[in-house]
C-alpha positions as CSV (number, residue, x, y, z in Angstrom):
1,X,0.0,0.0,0.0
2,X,1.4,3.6,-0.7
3,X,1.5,6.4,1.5
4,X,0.2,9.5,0.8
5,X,2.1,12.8,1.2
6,X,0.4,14.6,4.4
7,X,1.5,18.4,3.2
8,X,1.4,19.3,-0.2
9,X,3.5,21.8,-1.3
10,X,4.2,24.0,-4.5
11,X,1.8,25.1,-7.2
12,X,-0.4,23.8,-9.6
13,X,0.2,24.7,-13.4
14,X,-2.7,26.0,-13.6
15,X,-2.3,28.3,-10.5
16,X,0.9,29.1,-11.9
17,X,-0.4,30.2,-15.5
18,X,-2.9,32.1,-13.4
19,X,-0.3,34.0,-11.5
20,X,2.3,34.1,-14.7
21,X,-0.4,35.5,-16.7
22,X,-1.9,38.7,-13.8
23,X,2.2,39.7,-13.6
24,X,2.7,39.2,-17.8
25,X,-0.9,42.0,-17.7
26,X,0.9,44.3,-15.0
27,X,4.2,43.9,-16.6
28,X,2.5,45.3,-20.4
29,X,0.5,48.0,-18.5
30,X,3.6,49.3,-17.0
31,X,5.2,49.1,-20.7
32,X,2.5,51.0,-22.4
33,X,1.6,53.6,-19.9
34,X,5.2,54.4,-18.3
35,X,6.3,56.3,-21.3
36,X,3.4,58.2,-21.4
37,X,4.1,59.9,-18.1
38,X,7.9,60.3,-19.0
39,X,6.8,62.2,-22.1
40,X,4.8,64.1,-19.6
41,X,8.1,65.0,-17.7
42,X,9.6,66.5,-20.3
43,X,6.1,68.9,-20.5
44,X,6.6,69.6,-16.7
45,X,10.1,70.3,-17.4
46,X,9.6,72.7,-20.4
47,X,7.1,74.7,-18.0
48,X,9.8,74.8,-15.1
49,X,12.5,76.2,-17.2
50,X,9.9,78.9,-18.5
51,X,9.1,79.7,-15.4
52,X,12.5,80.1,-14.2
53,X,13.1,82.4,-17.2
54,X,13.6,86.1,-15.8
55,X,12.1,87.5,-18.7
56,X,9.1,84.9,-18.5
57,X,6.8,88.0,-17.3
58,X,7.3,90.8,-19.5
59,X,6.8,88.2,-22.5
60,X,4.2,88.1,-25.0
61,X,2.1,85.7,-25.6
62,X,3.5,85.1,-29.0
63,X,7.0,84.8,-27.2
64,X,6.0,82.1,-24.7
65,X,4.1,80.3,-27.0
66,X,7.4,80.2,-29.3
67,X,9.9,79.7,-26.3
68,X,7.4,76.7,-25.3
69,X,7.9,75.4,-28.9
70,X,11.6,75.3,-28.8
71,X,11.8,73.7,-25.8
72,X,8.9,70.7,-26.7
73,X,11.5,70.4,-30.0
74,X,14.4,69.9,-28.5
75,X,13.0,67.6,-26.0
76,X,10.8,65.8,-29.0
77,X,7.2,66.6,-27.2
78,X,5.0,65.9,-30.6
79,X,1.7,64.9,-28.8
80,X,1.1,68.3,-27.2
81,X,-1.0,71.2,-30.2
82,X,-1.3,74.7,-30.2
83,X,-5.0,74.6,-29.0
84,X,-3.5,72.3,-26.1
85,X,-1.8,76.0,-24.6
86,X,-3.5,78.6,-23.3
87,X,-2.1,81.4,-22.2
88,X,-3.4,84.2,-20.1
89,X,-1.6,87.5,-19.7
90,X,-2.5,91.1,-17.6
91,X,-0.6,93.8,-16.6
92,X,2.0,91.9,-14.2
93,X,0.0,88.7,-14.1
94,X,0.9,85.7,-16.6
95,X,-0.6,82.2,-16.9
96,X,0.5,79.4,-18.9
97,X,-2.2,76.3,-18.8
98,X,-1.2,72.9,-20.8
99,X,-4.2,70.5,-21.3
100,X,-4.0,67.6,-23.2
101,X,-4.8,63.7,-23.4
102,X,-3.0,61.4,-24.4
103,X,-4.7,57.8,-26.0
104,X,-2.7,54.4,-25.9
105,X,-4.3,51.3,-27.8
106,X,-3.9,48.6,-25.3
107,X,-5.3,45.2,-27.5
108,X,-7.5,45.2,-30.0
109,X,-10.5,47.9,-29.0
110,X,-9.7,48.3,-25.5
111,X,-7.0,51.8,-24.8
112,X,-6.3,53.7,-22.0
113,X,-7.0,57.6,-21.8
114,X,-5.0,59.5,-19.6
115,X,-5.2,63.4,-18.9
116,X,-3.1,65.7,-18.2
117,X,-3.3,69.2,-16.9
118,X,-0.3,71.9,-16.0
119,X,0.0,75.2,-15.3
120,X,2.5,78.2,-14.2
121,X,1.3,81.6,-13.2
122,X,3.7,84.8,-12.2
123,X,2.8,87.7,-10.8
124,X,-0.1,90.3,-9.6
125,X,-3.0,89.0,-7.5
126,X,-4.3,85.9,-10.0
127,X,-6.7,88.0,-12.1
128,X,-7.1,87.6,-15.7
């Protein structure tokens, strides 16, 4: 007569797929979505270095609007429009607000939406 084991250890194949295949969907969300927000860095960076600008200000709109350009170019931002930037501008009071989604196909009709929204503002008492 055998004799059964009285513990049984380890896992099961399928409770191994199972677990294989809930990391593998973790693992390709983390690949699709991370370099969405690293993208979104360089934005965040883009705004910081305007901000930091001394002459950020006394610019026009056209000016920030073309400084914000260089800087998305040299740091290859293509996702971001110019309807995506608004700018507001009064006497001493500047605003600079970045909007803008970004849509990643995930598997066959199913994508993820994320949103983003940034802004800087200088200046007088908020007004615009």
């Amino acid at each position: 007569m055998q004799s059964l084991p009285k513990h049984q250890r380890g896992l099961t194949f399928i409770s191994l797929c199972i677990l294989l295949g809930i990391f593998g969907f973790f693992v390709f969300l983390i690949l699709k979505i991370g370099p969405v927000y690293l993208d979104h860095n360089k934005v965040k960076s883009a705004l910081s270095a305007l901000e930091q600008d001394p002459g950020f200000p006394k610019m026009t709109e056209y000016q920030i609007r073309r400084s914000l350009d260089n800087r998305f170019n040299i740091g290859y931002v293509d996702f971001i429009s110019p309807e995506d930037i608004k700018v507001g501008k009064s006497n001493d009071y500047v605003k600079v607000e970045i909007n803008y989604e970004v849509v990643k196909p995930m598997a066959y009709n199913l994508s993820v939406l994320v949103e983003f929204h940034d802004e800087i503002q200088t200046g007088g008492d908020g007004e615009v």
